[in-house]
N, C-alpha and C positions, 0 to 999 in steps of 0.2 A: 484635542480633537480638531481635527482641519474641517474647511467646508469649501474644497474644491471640488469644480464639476466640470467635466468634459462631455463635447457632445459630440455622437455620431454623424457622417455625413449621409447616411445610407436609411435610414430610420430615424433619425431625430431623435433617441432615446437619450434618457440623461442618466449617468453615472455619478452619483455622490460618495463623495470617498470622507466616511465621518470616523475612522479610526486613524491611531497614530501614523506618522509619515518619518519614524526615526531615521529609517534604514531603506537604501534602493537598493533594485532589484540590481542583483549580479549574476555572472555565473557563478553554476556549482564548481568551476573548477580553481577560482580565485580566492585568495586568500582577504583576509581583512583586510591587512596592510598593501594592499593595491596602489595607496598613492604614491609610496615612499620605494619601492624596488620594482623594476623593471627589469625584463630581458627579452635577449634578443632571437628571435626564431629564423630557420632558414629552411623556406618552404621547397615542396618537392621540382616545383618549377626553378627553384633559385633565386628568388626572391626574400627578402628580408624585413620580417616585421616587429613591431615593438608591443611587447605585450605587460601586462604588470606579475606579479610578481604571483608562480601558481603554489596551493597550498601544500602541504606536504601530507595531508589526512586525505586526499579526493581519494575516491575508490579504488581509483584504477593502483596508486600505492599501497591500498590495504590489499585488493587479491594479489599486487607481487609479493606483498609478505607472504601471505595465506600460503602462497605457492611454493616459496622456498623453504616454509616450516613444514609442511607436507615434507616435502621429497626430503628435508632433513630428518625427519622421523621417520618417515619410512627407510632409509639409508642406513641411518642407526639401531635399529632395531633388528636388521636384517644381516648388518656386520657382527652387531653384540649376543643376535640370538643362537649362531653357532658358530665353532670352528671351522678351521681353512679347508678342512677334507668337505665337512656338511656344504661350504659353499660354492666348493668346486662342483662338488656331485650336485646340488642346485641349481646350477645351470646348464651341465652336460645332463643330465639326468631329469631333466625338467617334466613336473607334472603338476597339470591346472590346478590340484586338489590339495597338494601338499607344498607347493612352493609358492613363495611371496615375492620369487625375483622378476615376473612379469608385470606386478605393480609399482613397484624399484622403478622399472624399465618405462611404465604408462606414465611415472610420475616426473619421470625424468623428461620425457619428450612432452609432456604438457608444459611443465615447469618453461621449456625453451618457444613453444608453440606461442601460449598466451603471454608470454611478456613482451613478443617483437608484434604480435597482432595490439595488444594493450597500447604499445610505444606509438603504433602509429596511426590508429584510432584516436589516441590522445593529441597528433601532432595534426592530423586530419580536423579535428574538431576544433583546436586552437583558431588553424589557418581558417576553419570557417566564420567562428564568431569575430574574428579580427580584420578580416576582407571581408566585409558583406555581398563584394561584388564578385567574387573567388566565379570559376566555372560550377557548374551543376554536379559536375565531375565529384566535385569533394562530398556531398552532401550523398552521392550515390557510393561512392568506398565505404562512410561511417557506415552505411548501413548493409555494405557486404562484410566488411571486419564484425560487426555487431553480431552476424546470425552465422560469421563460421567459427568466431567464440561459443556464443550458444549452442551451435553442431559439438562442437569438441567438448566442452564442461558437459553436456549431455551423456555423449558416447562416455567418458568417463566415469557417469555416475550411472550409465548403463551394467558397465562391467564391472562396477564396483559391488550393484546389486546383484550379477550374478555369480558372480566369484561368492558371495555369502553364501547364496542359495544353495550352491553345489557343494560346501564346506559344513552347512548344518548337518549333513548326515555323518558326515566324517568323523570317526573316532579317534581319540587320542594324538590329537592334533594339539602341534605347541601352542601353552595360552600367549606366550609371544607373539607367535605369527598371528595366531587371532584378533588378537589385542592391533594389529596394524592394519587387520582387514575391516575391523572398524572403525579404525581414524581413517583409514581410506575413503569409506563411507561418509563417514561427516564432514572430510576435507570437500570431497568431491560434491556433496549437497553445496555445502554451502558454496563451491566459485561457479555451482551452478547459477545459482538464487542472487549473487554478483553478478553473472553476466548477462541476469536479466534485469539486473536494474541499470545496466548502460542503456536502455530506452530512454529514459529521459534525458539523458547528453542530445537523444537525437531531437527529441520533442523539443527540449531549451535553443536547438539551431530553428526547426521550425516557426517558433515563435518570434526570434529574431527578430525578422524584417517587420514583422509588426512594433515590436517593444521601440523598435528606431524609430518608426513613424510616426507614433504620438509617444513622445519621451514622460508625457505625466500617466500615461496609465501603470496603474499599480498593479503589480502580483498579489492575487488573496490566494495565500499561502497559510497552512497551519497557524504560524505565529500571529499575523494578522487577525486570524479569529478568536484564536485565544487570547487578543488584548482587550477584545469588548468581554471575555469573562474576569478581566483581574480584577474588578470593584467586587464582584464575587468570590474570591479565591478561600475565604474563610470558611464560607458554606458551601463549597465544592470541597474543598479540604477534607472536613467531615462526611460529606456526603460519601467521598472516596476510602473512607478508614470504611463506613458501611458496607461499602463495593469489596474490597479485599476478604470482609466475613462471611457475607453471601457466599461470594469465587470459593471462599477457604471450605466451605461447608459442602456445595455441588462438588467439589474434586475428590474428597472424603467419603461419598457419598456412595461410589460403586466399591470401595474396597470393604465397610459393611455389610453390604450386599451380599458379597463372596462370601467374609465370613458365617452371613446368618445359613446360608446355603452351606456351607461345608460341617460347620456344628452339625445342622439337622440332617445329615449322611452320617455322622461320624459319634456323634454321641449319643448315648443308650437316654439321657436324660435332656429335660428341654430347660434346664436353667440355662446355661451358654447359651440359648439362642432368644433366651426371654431377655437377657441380660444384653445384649447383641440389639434386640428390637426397641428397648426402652434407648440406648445410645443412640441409636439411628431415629429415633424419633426425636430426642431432645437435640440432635445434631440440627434435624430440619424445621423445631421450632426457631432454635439460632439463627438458621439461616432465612427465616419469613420475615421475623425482626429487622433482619440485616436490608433483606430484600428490598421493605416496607419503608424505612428509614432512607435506604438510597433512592428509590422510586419519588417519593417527597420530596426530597431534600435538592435531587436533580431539577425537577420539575418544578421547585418555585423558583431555583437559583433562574432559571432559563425564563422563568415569567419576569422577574426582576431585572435581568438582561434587555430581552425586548422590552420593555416599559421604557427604559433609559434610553434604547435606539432610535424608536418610534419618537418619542424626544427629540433627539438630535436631528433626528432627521426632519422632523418638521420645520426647527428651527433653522436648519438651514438652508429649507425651500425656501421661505419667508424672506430670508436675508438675501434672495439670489437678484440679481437686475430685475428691470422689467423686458429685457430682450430674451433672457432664460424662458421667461413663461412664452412668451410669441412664440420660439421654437421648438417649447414642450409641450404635450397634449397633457392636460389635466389628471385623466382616467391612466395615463401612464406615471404619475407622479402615485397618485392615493393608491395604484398598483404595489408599487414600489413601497408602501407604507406599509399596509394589510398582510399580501402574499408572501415578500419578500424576507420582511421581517421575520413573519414565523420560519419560512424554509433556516436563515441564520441562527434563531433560536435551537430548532431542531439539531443545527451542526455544531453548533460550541457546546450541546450538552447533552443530547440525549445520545447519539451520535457516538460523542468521546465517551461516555460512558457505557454504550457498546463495547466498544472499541477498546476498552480499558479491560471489562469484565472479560471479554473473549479471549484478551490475551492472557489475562492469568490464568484461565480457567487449561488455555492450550499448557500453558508454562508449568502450572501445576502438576496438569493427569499425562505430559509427560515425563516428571519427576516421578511419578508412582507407578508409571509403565516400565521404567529405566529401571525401578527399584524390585519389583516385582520378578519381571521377563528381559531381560539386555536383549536380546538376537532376536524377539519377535517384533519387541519395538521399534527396532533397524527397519525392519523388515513391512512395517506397515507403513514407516516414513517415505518409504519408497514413491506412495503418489503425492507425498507434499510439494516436491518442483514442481509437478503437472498444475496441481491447484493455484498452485503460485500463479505461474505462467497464464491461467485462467483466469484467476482472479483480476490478475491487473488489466489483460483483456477488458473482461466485461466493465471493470471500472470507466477504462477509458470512451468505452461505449457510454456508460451511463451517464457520464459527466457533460458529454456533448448534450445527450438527447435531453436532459433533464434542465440543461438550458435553455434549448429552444422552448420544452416546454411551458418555460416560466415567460418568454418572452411571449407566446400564442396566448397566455393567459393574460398579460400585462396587456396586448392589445384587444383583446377581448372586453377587459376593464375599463379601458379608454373607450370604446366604440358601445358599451352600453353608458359609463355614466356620461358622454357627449350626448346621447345622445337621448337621456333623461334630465340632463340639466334644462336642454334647448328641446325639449318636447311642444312646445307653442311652434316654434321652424318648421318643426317636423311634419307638424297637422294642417299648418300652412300652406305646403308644398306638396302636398297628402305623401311621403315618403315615408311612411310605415313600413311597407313592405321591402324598401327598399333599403331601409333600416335591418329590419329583420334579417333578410338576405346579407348584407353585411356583418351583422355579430355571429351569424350559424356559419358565415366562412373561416371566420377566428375559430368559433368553437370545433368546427370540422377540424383544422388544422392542428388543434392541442387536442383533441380527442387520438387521431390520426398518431400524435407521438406518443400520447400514453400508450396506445397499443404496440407498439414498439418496446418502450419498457417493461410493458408486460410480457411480450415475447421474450426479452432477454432475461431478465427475472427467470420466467419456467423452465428456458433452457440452461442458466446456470446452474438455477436449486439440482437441478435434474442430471446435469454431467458431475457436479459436484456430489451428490446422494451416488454415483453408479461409482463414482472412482472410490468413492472411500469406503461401499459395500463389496470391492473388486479387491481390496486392501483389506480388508476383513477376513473378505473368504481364502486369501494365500495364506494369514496368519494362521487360519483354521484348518487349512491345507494340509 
């Protein structure tokens, strides 16, 4: 555990950094071995710079794969699924309904689209993090290549949905060509859902100039948080076998349902549906247990987490100069003790174990959606990019405001216990009121951003609840 502290020049706030310091911040586009290979870039002005050595996994290599196995599958499919006459008359004869050579043709022209937009997005973001001083220029291309990628992975995954839609009715329709119009579909989700995550390339250029200007601030990054759980990893271990019984038992849980419903239509006697009700009951004792067990088991790990941080961190207030404390306000340290602590407890554990349950629970019930219905499940997938694209929105919304608000809080903490330690000053100077008037302008200010958060809150739950009751009702369509 380090016990370095950097401090602001703007606020005077202190930053203790009490988790490990293995590893510095890099970019995503570098590989480990950075020190040992270099190369050489030549940028669009003609200039020539020295970069180290990029990885061979960064994204922008995985959607060229992505791309080329597309249009390879689809290519192959559309040669091997008929003879020479079938593909001639496939293209002279061509109709939306029964041919697959206009996806051939989308995938063919994406295929060459996003890989010269990907090449120089890629060579755009280089020249940026390696010139800090590059023109404006560069940092305005990332982000027109970014959203005419976004435009085209879109528009493809537009057509891919409706090329399905107008093919549901279609009868006797080859399962081949079928079979392509749903790789179509998941190719085309997913270099969707890739080219939305080229935002952070651009975010990681924005942050830049800051990372240069104080070179000790640390990125709190996933990893980072989850190094203050590894004293715990035993009792999250278990806690997590709990979380998989629970998930196992809620995804299980509507396909009983259906059966206990279709017995009681369908048979003349009620043992298959008594038989049915006692399983789905013992299903969701299992999963109370499960429930019960992770709920505990999360919640002490994270008590025992912060107990050790609050720890550390006192200890190395205590160890800091005496010039630390002259430039730190006391009510902003014991802030930092109290409030903060809990928020990091809340995020290495209760948080991840959100986060944990929700994706299996997604992972699961679309296994038994896939198993059940193929084409309805496509078809409800349809507003997952939207959510996506929403999602990370509102995240990046919240992650700002929810800082500020910890900071209005921190000062609000500062400016009452200052101002309770030195209460004899106070009454001295009769500056009560002037007191008072000072902490209710903190407390306006964080009151002021909670309401923020809670606008974006309602309006998420709220687009999020319409799109996926909007997705519902086509299924039901």
């Amino acid at each position: 555990m380090s016990s370095n502290h950097t401090q602001t020049n703007n606020d005077d706030v202190a930053i203790l950094d009490v988790t490990s310091d293995n590893n510095d911040d890099q970019s995503p586009l570098l590989s480990d071995n950075t020190q040992q290979n270099n190369s050489i870039l030549l940028t669009p002005n003609g200039d020539t710079i020295l970069v180290p050595s990029i990885s061979r996994y960064r994204l922008t290599n995985i959607l060229r794969i992505i791309l080329f196995i597309e249009f390879l599958t689809l290519l192959t499919i559309w040669l091997v699924g008929s003879n020479t006459h079938s593909l001639i008359d496939d293209i002279i004869h061509y109709q939306f309904t029964t041919s697959i050579f206009d996806i051939v043709c989308v995938s063919l022209c994406k295929l060459i689209l996003l890989i010269i937009l990907l090449t120089e997005l890629e060579t755009s973001v280089i020249v940026r993090l390696y010139t800090p001083n590059s023109p404006r220029s560069f940092i305005f291309i990332c982000y027109v290549y970014t959203i005419i990628l976004i435009i085209l992975s879109s528009c493809s995954l537009a057509f891919s949905i409706i090329k399905l839609i107008f093919i549901l009715y279609k009868l006797n329709l080859n399962k081949l060509y079928l079979s392509s119009i749903y790789l179509f579909l998941i190719f085309s989700s997913i270099e969707f859902i890739g080219t939305l995550l080229m935002v952070p390339y651009l975010t990681r250029i924005k942050l830049l100039g800051q990372q240069l200007s104080n070179s000790k601030t640390k990125k709190v990054d996933l990893k980072r948080l989850l190094s203050l759980a590894k004293s715990e990893r035993l009792l999250l271990s278990i806690a997590v076998c709990f979380l998989l019984v629970s998930s196992a038992t809620q995804v299980i849980q509507p396909y009983f349902f259906g059966q206990i419903i279709d017995d009681a239509l369908k048979s003349d006697t009620m043992r298959l549906v008594n038989m049915n009700v006692l399983i789905l009951f013992g299903i969701n004792c299992v999963g109370a247990i499960g429930s019960s067990f992770r709920s505990w088991l999360f919640e002490l790990a994270g008590q025992r987490i912060v107990y050790r941080l609050r720890q550390n961190i006192f200890v190395s207030i205590i160890k800091q100069e005496i010039g630390f404390f002259d430039n730190t306000r006391t009510g902003e340290l014991t802030n930092r003790l109290s409030n903060d602590t809990q928020v990091l407890q809340n995020a290495v554990t209760i948080n991840i174990s959100m986060l944990v349950r929700f994706l299996l629970q997604i992972i699961g019930s679309l296994a038994v959606m896939f198993y059940l219905e193929v084409t309805l499940t496509l078809v409800l997938m349809g507003v997952v990019p939207v959510i996506i694209l929403i999602s990370r929105q509102y995240g990046s919304i919240v992650q700002k405001l929810r800082k500020k608000f910890q900071d209005e809080l921190a000062a609000a903490g500062s400016t009452a216990e200052e101002s309770i330690s030195n209460i004899r000053t106070v009454r001295i100077f009769g500056a009560e009121r002037k007191t008072s008037n000072h902490y209710l302008d903190n407390l306006l200010k964080s009151y002021a951003v909670g309401k923020k958060l809670a606008w974006n809150s309602g309006v998420f739950m709220g687009v999020v609840s319409l799109l996926v009751a909007g997705g519902i009702s086509i299924v039901l369509w």
